[in-house]
C-alpha positions, -999 to 999 in steps of 0.1 A, spaced: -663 -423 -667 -665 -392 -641 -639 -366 -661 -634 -344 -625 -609 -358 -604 -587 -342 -578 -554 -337 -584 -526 -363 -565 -511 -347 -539 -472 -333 -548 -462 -338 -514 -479 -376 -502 -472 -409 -521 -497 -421 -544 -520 -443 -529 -516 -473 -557 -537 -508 -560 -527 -536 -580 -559 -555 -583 -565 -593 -598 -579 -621 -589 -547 -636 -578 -535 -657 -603 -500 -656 -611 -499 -642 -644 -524 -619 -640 -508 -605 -604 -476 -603 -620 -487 -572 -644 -507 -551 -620 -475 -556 -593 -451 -548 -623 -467 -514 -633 -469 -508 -592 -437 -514 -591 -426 -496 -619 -446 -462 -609 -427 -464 -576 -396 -467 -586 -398 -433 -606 -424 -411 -576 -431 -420 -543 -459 -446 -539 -477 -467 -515 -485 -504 -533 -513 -526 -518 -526 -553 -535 -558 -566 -540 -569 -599 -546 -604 -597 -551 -631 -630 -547 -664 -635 -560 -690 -654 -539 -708 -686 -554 -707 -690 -593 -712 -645 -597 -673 -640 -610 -681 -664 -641 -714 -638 -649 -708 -614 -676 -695 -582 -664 -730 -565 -673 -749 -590 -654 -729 -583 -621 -751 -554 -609 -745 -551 -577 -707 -564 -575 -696 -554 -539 -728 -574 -522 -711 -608 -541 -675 -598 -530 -654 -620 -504 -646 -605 -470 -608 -610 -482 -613 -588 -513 -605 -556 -492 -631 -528 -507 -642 -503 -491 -682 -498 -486 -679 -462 -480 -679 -435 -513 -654 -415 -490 -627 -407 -515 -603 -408 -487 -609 -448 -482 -597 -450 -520 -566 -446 -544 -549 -428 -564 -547 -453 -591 -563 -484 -590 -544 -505 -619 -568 -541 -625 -558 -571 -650 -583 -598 -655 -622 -607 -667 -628 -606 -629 -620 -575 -622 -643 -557 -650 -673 -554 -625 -655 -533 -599 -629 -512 -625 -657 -498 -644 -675 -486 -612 -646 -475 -590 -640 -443 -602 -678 -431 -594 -674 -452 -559 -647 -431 -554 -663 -400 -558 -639 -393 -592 -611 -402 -570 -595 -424 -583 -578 -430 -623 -585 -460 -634 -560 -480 -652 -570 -514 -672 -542 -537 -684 -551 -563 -710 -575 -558 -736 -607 -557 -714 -635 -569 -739 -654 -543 -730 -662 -505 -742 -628 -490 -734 -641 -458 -723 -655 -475 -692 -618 -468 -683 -596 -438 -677 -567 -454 -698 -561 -494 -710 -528 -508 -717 -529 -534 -744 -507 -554 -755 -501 -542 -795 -512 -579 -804 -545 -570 -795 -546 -542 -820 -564 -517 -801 -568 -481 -806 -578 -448 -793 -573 -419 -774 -568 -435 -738 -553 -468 -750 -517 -472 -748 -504 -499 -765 -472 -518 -754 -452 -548 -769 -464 -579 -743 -474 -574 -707 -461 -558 -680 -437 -574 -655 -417 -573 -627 -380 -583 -643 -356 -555 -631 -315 -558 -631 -317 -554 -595 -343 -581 -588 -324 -605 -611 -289 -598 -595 -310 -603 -557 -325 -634 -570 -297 -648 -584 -275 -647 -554 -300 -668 -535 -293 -695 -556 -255 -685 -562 -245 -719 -551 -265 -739 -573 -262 -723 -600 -221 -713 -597 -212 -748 -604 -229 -752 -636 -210 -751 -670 -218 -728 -700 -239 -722 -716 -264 -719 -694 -299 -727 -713 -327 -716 -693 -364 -734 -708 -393 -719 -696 -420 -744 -706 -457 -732 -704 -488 -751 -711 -523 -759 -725 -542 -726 -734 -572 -717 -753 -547 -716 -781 -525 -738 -775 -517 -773 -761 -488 -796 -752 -490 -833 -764 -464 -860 -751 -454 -857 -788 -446 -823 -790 -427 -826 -752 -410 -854 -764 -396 -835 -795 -387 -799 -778 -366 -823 -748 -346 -840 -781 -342 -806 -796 -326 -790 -766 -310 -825 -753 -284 -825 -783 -270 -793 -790 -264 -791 -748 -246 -827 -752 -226 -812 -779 -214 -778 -764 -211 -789 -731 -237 -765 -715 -263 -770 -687 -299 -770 -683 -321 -746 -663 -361 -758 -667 -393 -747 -649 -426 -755 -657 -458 -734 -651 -489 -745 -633 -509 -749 -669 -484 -773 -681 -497 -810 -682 -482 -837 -661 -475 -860 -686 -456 -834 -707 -436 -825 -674 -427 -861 -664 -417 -868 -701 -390 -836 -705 -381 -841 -670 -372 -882 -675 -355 -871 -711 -333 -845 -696 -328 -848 -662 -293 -866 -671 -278 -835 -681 -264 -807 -661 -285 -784 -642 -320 -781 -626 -351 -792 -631 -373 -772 -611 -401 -794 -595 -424 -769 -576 -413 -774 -548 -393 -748 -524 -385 -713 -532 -390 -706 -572 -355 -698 -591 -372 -689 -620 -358 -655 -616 -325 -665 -611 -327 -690 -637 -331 -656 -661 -305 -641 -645 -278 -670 -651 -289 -681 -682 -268 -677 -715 -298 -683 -739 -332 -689 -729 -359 -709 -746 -399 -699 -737 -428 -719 -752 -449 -696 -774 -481 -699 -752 -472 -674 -730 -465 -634 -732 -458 -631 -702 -426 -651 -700 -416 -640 -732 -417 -602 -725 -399 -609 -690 -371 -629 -712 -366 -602 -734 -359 -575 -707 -331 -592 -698 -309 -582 -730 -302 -621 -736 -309 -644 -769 -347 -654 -767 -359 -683 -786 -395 -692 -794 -404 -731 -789 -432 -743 -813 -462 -758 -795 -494 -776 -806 -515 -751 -817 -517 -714 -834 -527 -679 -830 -526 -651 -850 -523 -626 -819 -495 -647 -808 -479 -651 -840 -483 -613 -844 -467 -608 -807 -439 -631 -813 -429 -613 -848 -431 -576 -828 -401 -590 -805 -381 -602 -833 -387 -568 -854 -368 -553 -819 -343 -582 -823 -349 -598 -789 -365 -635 -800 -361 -659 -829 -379 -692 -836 -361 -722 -823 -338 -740 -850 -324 -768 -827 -293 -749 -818 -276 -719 -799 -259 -695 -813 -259 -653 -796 -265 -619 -808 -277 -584 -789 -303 -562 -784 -316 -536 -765 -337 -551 -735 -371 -544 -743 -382 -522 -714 -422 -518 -720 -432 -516 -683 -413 -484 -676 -427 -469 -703 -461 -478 -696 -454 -464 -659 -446 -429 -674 -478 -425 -696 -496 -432 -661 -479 -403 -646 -483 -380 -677 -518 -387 -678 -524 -380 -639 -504 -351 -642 -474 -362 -617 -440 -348 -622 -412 -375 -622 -386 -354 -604 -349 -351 -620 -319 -362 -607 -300 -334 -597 -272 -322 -617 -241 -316 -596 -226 -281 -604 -193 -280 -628 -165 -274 -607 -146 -245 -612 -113 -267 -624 -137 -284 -655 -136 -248 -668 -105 -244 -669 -78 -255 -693 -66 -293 -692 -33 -294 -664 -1 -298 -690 22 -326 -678 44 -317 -646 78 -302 -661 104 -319 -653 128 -306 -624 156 -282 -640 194 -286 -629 205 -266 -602 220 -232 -615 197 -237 -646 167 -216 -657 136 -234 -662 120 -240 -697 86 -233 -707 73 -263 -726 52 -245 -756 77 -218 -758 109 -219 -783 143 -226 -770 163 -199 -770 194 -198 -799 224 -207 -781 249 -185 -776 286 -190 -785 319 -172 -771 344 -158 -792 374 -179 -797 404 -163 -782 430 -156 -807 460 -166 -808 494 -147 -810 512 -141 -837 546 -159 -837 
């Protein structure tokens, strides 16, 4: 990579792109770390969703030599090497954006800083920094390490998204179970079997406490395993979210006492734990040592557990690995994240505590100071008496 690069401007936003192919998942992180930078300096967010022509995105990244020529019209790029028609930061997740982040700091004339999220597969100094997850066990002066992915869960995004489904969700008695099922994976799979056992294991202790049921599937979960968990619990309280109209699973996060997340996907897990509440892991078919390794990192910071068949609580500190990851962008740019400023102590805090308001004195009486002694009281000589 190009070393020289201007310096960001102290004055204008940073000119950030969150760059992916567009798939949920893999949008999610790149808006998350956006996100995150802005809420700590000014910035100006645009995402990307980049598009190959023809079969080119499934070539190897070192096959795709001329990678803007096989770009869609809707992928945005500019053509130019003007640094002004480029960011900041470009921040990329995903195998098909390798082709363009390892090229578009020299497109931008040494521009732009070049973040990678994910463990790229390729020669990480193609990058300016990458931000693996620790699973992936990666190393290295400009590789930053963080436990799962980054997200977009915040307290003020789950408070927002929870009201919009305030009188849904209101109703509903505790506790409030939120199961975030996931789906077939390189790693891992979900048989009618295993659906059919994770919907008894959650059916019976929510029978037996009296709580209520808030499920969402993702889009890699199979159909069969959805209709099964769906026609085994749909008696209980709660929702079942069918993928149709506006998504609660935010809210769902938000409301929910204890949540249950299928152990196919980091994403969801990492978003669960932010929120503070009890995580638990649901077995599926399937293993992975990454996962395995991922999934024992959140319960060494005491936000998950395996699954056991019942509820019970305890607390943690939210895990909160997107903020962080936000700072070491700055840091390595060299941008300042400005302090709040301290209000001056008013002359009164210097000053000694106020002592309690005295209480009125009678009229004709002198008033008594509190810390001081009382006076000895005085008495008058007896008049004597005379002498018979």
């Amino acid at each position: 990579m190009t070393k020289a690069r201007p310096s960001p401007s102290k004055t204008s936003p940073l000119k950030v792109w969150a760059v992916s192919d567009g798939r949920a998942g893999i949008e999610a992180q790149v808006v998350g770390l956006s996100e995150a930078l802005s809420r700590l300096v000014p910035c100006e967010v645009t995402i990307k969703r980049v598009g190959w022509r023809g079969n080119t995105g499934r070539l190897p990244w070192w096959l795709n030599l001329l990678p803007r020529r096989w770009l869609t019209p809707e992928s945005g790029l500019p053509d130019s090497r003007n640094p002004d028609d480029w960011p900041d930061l470009w921040i990329a997740a995903g195998r098909a954006t390798l082709p363009l982040s390892i090229r578009a700091k020299r497109w931008s004339g040494g521009k732009t800083f070049v973040v990678q999220i994910q463990d790229p597969r390729v020669p990480p100094h193609m990058f300016d920094l990458v931000i693996p997850p620790k699973h992936d066990r990666m190393s290295g002066d400009n590789i930053f390490p963080i436990t799962g992915s980054p997200h977009r869960v915040t307290p003020q995004r789950l408070a927002a998204e929870y009201e919009a489904f305030k009188a849904l969700i209101d109703p509903l008695p505790r506790p409030r179970v939120a199961v975030l099922v996931g789906g077939k994976s390189k790693a891992f799979d979900l048989s009618s079997e295993r659906a059919a056992q994770i919907a008894h294991s959650i059916q019976i202790p929510l029978e037996q406490d009296g709580g209520s049921l808030l499920m969402t599937f993702s889009r890699r979960t199979p159909e069969t395993a959805r209709a099964l968990m769906t026609a085994r619990l749909r008696h209980l309280p709660g929702v079942v979210w069918n993928g149709e109209g506006p998504n609660p699973y935010f809210a769902f996060l938000a409301a929910a006492d204890y949540v249950l997340v299928t152990e196919d996907s980091t994403n969801m897990a990492t978003e669960a734990a932010s929120t503070g509440k009890p995580v638990f892991v649901l077995k599926m078919d399937g293993s992975s040592l990454k996962f395995r390794m991922f999934h024992e990192e959140l319960e060494r910071q005491g936000a998950a557990r395996p699954y056991g068949g019942a509820f019970h609580g305890w607390t943690y500190e939210p895990v909160n690995e997107t903020d962080r990851a936000a700072r070491e962008v700055l840091a390595r740019i060299g941008v300042e994240i400005p302090q709040a400023a301290e209000p001056e102590p008013a002359v009164e805090a210097k000053a000694k505590p106020k002592a309690k308001p005295k209480p009125k004195a009678r009229p004709g009486a002198e008033a008594k100071t509190p810390d001081a002694p009382a006076p000895p009281k005085t008495r008058k000589p007896r008049a004597a008496k005379p002498k018979a």
